[in-house]
N, CA, C, O and CB atoms as a CASP TS submission, in Angstrom:
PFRMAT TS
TARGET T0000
AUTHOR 0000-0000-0000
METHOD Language model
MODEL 1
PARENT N/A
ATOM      1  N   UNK     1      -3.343   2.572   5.578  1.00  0.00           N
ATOM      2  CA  UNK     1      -4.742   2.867   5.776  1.00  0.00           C
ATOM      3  C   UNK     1      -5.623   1.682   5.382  1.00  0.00           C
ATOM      4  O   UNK     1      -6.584   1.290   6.044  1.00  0.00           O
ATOM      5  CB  UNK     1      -5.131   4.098   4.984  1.00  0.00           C
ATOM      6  N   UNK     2      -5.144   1.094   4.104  1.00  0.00           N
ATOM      7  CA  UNK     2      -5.780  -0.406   3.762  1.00  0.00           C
ATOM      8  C   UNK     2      -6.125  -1.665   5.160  1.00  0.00           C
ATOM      9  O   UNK     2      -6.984  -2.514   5.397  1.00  0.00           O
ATOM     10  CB  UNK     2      -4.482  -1.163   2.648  1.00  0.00           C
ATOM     11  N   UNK     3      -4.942  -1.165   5.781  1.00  0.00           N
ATOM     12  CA  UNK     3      -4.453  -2.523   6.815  1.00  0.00           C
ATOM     13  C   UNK     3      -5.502  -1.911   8.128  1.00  0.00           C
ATOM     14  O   UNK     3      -6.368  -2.535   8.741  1.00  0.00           O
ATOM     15  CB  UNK     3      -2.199  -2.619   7.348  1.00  0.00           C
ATOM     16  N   UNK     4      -5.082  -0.513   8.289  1.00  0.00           N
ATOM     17  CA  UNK     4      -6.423  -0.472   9.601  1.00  0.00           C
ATOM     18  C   UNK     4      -8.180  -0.325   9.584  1.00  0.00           C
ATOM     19  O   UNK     4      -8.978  -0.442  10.514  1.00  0.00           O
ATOM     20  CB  UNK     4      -6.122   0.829  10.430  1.00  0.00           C
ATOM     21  N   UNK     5      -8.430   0.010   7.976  1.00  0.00           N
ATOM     22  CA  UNK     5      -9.835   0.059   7.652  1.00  0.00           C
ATOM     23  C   UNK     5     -10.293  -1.733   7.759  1.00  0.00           C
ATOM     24  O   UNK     5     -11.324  -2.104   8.321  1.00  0.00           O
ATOM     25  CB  UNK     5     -10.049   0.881   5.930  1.00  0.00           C
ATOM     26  N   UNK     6      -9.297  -2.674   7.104  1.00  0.00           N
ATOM     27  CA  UNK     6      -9.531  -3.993   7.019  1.00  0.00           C
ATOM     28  C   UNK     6      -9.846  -4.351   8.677  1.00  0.00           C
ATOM     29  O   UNK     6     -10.911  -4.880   8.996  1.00  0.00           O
ATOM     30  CB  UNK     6      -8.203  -4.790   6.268  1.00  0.00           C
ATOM     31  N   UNK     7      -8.741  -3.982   9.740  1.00  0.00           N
ATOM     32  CA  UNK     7      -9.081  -4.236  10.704  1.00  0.00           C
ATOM     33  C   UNK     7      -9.993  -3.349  11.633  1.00  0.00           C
ATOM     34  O   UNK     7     -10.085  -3.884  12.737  1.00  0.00           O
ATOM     35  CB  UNK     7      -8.145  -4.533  11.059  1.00  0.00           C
ATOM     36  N   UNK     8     -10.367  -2.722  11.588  1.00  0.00           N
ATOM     37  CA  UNK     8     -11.342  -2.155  11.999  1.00  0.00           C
ATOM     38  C   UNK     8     -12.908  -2.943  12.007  1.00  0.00           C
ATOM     39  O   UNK     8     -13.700  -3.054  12.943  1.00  0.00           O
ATOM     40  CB  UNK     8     -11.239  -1.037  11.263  1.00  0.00           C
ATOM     41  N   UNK     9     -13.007  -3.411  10.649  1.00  0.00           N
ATOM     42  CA  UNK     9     -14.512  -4.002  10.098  1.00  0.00           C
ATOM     43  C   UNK     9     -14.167  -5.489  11.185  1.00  0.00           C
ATOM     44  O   UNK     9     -15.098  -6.294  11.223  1.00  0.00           O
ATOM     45  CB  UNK     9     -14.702  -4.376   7.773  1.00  0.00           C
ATOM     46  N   UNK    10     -13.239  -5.751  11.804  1.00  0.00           N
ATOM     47  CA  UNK    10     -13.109  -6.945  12.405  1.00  0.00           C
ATOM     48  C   UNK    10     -12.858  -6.830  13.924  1.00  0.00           C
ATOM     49  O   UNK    10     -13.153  -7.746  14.691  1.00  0.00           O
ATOM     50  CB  UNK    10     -12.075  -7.658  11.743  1.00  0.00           C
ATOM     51  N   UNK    11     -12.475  -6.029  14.203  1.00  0.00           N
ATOM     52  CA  UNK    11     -11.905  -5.561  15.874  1.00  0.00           C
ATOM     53  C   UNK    11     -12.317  -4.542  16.180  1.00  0.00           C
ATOM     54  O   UNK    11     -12.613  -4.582  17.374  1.00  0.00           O
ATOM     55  CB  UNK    11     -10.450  -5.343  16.207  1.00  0.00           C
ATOM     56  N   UNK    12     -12.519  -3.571  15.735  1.00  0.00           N
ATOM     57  CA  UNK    12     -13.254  -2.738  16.355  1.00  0.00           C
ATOM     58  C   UNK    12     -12.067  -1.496  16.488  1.00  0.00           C
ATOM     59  O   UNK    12     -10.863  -1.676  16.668  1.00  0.00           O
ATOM     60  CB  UNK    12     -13.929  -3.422  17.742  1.00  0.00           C
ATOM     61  N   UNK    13     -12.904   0.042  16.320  1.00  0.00           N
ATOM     62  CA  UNK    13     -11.990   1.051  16.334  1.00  0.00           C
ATOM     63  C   UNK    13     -11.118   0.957  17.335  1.00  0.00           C
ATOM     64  O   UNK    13     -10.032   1.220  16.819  1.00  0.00           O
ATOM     65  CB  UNK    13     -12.530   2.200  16.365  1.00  0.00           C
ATOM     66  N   UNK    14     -10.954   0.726  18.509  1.00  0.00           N
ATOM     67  CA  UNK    14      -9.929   1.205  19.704  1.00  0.00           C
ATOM     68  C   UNK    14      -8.706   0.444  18.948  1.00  0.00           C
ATOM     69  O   UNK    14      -7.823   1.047  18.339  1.00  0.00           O
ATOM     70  CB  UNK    14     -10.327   0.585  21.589  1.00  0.00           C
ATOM     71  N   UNK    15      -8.802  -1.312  19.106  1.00  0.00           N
ATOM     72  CA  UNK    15      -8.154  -1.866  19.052  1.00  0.00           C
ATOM     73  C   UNK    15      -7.135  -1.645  17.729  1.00  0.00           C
ATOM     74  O   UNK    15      -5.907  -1.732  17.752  1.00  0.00           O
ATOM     75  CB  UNK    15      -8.771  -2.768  19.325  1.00  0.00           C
ATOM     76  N   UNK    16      -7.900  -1.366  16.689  1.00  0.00           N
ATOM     77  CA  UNK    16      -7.186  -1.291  14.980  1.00  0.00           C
ATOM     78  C   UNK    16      -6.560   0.123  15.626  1.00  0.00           C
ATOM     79  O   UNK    16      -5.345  -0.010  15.775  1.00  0.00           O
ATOM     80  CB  UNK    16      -8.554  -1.120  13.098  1.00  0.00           C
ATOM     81  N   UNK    17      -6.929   1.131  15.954  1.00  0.00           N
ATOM     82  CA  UNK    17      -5.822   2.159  15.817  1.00  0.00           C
ATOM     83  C   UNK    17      -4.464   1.802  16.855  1.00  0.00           C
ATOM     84  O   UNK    17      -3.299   1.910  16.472  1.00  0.00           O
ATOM     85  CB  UNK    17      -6.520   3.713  16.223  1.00  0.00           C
ATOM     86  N   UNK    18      -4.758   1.478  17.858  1.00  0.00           N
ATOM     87  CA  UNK    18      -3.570   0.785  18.349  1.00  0.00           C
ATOM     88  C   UNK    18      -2.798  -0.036  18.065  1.00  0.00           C
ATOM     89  O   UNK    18      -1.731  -0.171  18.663  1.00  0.00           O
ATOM     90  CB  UNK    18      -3.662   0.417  19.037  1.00  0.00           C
ATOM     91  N   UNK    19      -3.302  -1.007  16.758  1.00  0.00           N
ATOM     92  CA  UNK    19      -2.663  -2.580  16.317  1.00  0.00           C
ATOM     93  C   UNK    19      -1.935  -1.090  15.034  1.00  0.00           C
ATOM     94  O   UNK    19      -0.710  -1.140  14.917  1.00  0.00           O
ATOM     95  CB  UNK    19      -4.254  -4.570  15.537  1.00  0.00           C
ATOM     96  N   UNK    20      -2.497  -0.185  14.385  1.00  0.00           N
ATOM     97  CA  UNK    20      -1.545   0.531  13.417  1.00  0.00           C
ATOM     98  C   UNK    20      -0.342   1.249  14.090  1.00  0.00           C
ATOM     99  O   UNK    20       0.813   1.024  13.727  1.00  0.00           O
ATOM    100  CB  UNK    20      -2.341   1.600  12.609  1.00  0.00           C
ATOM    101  N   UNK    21      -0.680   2.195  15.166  1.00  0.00           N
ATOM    102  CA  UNK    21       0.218   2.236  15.797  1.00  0.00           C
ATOM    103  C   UNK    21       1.250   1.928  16.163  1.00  0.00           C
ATOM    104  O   UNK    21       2.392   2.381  16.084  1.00  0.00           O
ATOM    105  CB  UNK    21       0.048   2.237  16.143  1.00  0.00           C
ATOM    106  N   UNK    22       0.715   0.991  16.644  1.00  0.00           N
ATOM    107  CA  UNK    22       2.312  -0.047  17.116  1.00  0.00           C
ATOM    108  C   UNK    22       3.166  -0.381  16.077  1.00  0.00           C
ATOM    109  O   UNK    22       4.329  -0.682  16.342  1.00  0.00           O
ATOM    110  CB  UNK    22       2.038  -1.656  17.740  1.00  0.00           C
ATOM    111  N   UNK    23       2.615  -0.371  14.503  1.00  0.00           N
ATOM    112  CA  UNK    23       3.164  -1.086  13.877  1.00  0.00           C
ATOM    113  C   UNK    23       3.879   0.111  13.328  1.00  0.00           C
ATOM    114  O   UNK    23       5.109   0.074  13.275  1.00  0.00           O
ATOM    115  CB  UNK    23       2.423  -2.055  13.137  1.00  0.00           C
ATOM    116  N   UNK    24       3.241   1.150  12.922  1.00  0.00           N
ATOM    117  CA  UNK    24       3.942   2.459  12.876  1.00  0.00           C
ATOM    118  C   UNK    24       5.073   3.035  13.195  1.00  0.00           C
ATOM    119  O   UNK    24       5.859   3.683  12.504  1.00  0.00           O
ATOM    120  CB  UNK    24       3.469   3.052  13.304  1.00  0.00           C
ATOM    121  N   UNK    25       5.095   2.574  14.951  1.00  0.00           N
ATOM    122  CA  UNK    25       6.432   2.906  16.017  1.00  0.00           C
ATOM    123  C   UNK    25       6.794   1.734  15.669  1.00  0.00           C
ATOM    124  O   UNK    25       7.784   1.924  16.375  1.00  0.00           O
ATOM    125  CB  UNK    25       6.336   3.233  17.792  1.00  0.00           C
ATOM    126  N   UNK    26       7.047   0.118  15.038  1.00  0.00           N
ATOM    127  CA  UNK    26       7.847  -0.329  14.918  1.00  0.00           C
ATOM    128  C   UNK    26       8.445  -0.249  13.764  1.00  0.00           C
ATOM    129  O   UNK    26       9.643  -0.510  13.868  1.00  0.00           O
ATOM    130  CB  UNK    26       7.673  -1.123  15.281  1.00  0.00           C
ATOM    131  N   UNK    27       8.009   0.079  12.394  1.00  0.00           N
ATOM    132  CA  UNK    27       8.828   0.507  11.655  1.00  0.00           C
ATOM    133  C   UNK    27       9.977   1.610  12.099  1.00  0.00           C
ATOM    134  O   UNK    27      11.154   1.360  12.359  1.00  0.00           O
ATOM    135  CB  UNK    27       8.087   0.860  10.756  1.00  0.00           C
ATOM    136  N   UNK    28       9.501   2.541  12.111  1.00  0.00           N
ATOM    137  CA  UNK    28      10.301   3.824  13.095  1.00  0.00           C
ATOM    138  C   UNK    28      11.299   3.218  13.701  1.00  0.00           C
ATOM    139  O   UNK    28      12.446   3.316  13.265  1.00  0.00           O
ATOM    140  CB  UNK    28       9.414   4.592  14.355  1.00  0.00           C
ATOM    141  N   UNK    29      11.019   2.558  14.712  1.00  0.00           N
ATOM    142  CA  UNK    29      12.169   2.272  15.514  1.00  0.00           C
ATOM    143  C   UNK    29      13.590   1.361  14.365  1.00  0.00           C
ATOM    144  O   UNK    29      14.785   1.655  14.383  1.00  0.00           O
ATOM    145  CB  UNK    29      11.437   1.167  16.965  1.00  0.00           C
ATOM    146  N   UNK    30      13.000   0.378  13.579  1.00  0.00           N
ATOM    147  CA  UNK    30      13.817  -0.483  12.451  1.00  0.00           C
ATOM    148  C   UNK    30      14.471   0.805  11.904  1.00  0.00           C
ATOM    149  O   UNK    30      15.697   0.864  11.991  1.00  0.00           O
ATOM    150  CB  UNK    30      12.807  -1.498  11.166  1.00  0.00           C
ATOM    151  N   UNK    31      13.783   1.880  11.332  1.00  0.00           N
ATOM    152  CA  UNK    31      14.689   2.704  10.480  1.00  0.00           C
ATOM    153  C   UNK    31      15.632   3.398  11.260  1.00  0.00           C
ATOM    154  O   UNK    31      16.722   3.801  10.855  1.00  0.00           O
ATOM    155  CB  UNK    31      13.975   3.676   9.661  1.00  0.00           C
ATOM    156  N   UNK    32      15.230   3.508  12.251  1.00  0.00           N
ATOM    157  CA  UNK    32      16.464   4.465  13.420  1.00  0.00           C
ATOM    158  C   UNK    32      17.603   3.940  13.718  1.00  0.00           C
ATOM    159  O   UNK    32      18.761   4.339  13.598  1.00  0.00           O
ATOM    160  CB  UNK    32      16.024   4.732  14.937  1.00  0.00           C
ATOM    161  N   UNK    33      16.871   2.457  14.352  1.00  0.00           N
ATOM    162  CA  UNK    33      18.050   1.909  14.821  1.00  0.00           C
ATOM    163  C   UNK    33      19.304   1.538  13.945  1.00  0.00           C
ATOM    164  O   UNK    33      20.473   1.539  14.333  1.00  0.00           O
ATOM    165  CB  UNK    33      17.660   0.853  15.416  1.00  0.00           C
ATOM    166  N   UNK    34      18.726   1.141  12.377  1.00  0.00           N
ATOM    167  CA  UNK    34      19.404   0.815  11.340  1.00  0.00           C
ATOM    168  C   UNK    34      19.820   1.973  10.473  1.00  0.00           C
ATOM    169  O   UNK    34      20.473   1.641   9.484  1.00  0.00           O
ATOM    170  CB  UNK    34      18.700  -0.087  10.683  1.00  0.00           C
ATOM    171  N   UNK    35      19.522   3.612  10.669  1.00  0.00           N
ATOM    172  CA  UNK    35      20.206   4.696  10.561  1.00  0.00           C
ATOM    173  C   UNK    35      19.586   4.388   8.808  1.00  0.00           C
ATOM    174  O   UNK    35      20.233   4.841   7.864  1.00  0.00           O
ATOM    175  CB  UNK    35      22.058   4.741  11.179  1.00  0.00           C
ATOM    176  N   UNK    36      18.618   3.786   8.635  1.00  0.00           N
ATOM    177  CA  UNK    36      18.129   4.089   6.901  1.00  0.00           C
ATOM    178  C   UNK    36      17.167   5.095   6.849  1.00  0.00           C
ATOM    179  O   UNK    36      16.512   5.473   7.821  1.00  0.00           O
ATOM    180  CB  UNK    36      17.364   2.760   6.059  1.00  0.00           C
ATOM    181  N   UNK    37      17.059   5.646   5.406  1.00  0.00           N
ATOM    182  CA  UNK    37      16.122   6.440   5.022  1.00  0.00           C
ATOM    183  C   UNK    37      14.611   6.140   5.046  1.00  0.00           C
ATOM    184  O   UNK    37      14.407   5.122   5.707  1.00  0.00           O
ATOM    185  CB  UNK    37      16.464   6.703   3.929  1.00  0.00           C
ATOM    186  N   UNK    38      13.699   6.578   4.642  1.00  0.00           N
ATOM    187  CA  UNK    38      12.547   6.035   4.428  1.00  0.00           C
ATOM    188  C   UNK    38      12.091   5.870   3.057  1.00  0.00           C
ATOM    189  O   UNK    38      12.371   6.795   2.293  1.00  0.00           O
ATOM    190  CB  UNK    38      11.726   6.680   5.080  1.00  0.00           C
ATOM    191  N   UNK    39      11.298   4.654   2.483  1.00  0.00           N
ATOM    192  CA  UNK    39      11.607   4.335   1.071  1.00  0.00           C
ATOM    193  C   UNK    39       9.748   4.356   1.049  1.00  0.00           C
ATOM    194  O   UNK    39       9.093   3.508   1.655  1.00  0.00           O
ATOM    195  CB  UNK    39      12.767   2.609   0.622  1.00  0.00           C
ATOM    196  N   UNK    40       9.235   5.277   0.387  1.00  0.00           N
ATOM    197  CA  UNK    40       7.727   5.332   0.208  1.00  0.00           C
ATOM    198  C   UNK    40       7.341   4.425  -0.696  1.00  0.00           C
ATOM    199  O   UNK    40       6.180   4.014  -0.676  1.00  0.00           O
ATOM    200  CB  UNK    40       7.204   6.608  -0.215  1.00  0.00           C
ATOM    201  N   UNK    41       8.348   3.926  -1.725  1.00  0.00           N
ATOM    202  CA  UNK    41       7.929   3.072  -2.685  1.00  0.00           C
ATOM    203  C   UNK    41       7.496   1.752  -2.215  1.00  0.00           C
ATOM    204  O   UNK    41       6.656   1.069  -2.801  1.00  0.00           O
ATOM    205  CB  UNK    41       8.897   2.944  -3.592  1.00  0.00           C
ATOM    206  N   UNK    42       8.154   1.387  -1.038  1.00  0.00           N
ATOM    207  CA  UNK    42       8.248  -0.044  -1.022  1.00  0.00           C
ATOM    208  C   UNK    42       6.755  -0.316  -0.017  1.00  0.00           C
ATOM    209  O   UNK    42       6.492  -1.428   0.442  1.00  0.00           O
ATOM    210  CB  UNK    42       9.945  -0.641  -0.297  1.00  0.00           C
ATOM    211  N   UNK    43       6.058   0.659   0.161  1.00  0.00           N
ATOM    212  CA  UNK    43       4.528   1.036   1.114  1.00  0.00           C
ATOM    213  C   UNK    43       3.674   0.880   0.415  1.00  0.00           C
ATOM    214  O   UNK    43       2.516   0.692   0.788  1.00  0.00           O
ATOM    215  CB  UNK    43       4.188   2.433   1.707  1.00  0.00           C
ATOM    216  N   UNK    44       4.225   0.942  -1.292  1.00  0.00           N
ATOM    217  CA  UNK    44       2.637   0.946  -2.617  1.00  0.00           C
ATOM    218  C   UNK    44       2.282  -0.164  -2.554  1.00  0.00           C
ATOM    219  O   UNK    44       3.000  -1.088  -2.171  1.00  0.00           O
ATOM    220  CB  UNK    44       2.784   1.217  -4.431  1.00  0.00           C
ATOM    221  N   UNK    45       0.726  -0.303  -3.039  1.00  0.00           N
ATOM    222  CA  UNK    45       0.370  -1.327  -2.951  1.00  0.00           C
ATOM    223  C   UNK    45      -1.077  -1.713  -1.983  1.00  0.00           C
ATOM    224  O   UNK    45      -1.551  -0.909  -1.180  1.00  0.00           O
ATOM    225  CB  UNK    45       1.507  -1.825  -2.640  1.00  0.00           C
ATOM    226  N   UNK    46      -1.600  -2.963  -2.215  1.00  0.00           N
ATOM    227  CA  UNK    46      -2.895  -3.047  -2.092  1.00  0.00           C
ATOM    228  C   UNK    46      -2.394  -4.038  -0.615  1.00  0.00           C
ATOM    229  O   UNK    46      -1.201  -4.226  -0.379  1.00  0.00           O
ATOM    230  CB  UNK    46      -3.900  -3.709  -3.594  1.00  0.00           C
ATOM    231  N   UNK    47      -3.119  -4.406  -0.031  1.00  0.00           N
ATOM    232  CA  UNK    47      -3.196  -4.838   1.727  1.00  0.00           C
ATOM    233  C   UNK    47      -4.138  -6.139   1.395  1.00  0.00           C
ATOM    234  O   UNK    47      -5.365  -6.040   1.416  1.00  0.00           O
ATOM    235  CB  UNK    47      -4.147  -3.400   3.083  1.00  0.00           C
ATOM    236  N   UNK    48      -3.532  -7.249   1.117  1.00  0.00           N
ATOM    237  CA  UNK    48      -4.201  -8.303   0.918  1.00  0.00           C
ATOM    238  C   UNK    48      -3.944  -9.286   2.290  1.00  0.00           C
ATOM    239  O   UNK    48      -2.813  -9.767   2.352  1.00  0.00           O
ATOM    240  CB  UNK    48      -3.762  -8.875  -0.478  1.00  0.00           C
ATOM    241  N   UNK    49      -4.851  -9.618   3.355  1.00  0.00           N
ATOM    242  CA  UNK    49      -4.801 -10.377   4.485  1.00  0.00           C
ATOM    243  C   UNK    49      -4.596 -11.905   3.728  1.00  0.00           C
ATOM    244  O   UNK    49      -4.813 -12.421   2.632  1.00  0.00           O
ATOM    245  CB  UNK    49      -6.223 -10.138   5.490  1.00  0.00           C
ATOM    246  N   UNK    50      -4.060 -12.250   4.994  1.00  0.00           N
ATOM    247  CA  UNK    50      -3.836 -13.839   4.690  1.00  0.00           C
ATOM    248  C   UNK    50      -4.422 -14.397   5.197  1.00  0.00           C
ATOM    249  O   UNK    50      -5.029 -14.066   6.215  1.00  0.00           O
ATOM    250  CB  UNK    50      -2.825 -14.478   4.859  1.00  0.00           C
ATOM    251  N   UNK    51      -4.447 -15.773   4.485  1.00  0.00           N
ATOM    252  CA  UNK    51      -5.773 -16.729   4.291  1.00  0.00           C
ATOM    253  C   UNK    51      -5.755 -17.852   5.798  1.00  0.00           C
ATOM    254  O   UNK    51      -4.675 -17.630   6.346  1.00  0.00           O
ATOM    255  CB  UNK    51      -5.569 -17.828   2.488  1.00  0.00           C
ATOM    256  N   UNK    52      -5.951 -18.120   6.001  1.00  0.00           N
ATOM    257  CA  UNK    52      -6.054 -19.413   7.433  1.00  0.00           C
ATOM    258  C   UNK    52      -4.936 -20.627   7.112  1.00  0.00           C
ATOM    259  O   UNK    52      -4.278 -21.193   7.985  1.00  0.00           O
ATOM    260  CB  UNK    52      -7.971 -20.404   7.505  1.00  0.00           C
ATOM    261  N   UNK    53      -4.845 -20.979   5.279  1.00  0.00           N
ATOM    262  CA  UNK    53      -3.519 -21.430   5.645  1.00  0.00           C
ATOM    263  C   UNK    53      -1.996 -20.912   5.135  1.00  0.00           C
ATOM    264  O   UNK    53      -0.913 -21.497   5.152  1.00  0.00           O
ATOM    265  CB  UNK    53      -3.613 -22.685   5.327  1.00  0.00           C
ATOM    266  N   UNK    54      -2.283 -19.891   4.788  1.00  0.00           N
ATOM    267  CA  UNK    54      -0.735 -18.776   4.566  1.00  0.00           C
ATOM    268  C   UNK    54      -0.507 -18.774   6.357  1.00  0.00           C
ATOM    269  O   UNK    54       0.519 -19.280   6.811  1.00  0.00           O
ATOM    270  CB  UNK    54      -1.143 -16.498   3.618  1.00  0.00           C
ATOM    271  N   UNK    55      -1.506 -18.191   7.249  1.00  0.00           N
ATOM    272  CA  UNK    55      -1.055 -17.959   8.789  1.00  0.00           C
ATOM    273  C   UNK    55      -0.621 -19.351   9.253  1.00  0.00           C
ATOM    274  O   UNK    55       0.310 -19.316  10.057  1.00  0.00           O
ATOM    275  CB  UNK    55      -2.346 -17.342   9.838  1.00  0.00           C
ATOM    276  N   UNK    56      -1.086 -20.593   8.929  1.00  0.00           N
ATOM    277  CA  UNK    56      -0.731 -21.725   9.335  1.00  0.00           C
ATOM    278  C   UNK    56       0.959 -22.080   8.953  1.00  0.00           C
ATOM    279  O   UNK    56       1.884 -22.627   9.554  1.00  0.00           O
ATOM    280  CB  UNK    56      -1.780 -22.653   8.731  1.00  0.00           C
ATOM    281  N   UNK    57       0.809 -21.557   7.860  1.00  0.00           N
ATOM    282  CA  UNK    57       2.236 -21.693   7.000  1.00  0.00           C
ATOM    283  C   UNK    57       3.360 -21.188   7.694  1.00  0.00           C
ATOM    284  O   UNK    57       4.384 -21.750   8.082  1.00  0.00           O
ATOM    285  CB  UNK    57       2.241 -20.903   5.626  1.00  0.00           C
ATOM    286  N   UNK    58       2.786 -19.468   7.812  1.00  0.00           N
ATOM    287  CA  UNK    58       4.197 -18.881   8.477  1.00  0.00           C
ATOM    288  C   UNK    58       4.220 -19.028   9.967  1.00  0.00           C
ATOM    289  O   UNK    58       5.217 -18.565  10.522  1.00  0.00           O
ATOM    290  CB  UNK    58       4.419 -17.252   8.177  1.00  0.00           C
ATOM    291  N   UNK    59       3.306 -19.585  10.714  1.00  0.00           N
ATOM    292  CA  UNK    59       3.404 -19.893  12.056  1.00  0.00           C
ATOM    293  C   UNK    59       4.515 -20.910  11.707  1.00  0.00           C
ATOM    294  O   UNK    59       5.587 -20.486  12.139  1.00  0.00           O
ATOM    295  CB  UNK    59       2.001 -20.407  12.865  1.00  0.00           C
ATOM    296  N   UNK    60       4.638 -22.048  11.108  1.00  0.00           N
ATOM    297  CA  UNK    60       5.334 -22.953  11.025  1.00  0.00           C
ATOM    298  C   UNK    60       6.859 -22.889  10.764  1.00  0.00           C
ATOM    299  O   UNK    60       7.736 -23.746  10.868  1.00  0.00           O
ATOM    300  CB  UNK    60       4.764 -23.532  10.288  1.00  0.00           C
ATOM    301  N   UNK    61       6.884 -21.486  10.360  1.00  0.00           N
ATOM    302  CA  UNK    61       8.333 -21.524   9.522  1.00  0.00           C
ATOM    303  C   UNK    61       8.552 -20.221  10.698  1.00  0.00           C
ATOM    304  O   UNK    61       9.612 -19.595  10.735  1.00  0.00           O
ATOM    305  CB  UNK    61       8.427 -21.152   7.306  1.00  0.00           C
TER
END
C-alpha cells in the first residue's frame, strides 16, 4: 500500500493501480511456479523509493 500511495502522488490513479497489480500477479506467479508458501514477514516494512543514482546503479548491474 506504501508503494501504490507513493505512486499514485506521481502517476496518477489508473496507472499506480495497474503498476500494483502487475506486481501482485507477479509475485503470485514466483510463488506458484516455485510451489513456496507465502512469507508475510518478509512484506514488513517501510517503501523507501530510490534515489536517481541507486536507479543508475542497478540499471548498470
Amino acid at each position: 500500500m506504501q508503494r501504490l500511495d507513493y505512486m499514485k502522488k506521481n502517476k496518477g490513479s489508473g496507472k499506480s493501480i495497474v503498476a500494483a497489480a502487475r506486481k501482485m500477479a507477479e509475485i503470485v506467479w514466483a510463488l506458484l511456479t516455485r510451489r513456496q508458501d507465502f512469507d508475510s514477514e518478509k512484506m514488513m516494512g517501510t517503501y523507501k523509493p530510490m534515489t536517481l543514482a541507486e536507479q543508475a546503479l542497478a540499471a548498470m548491474n
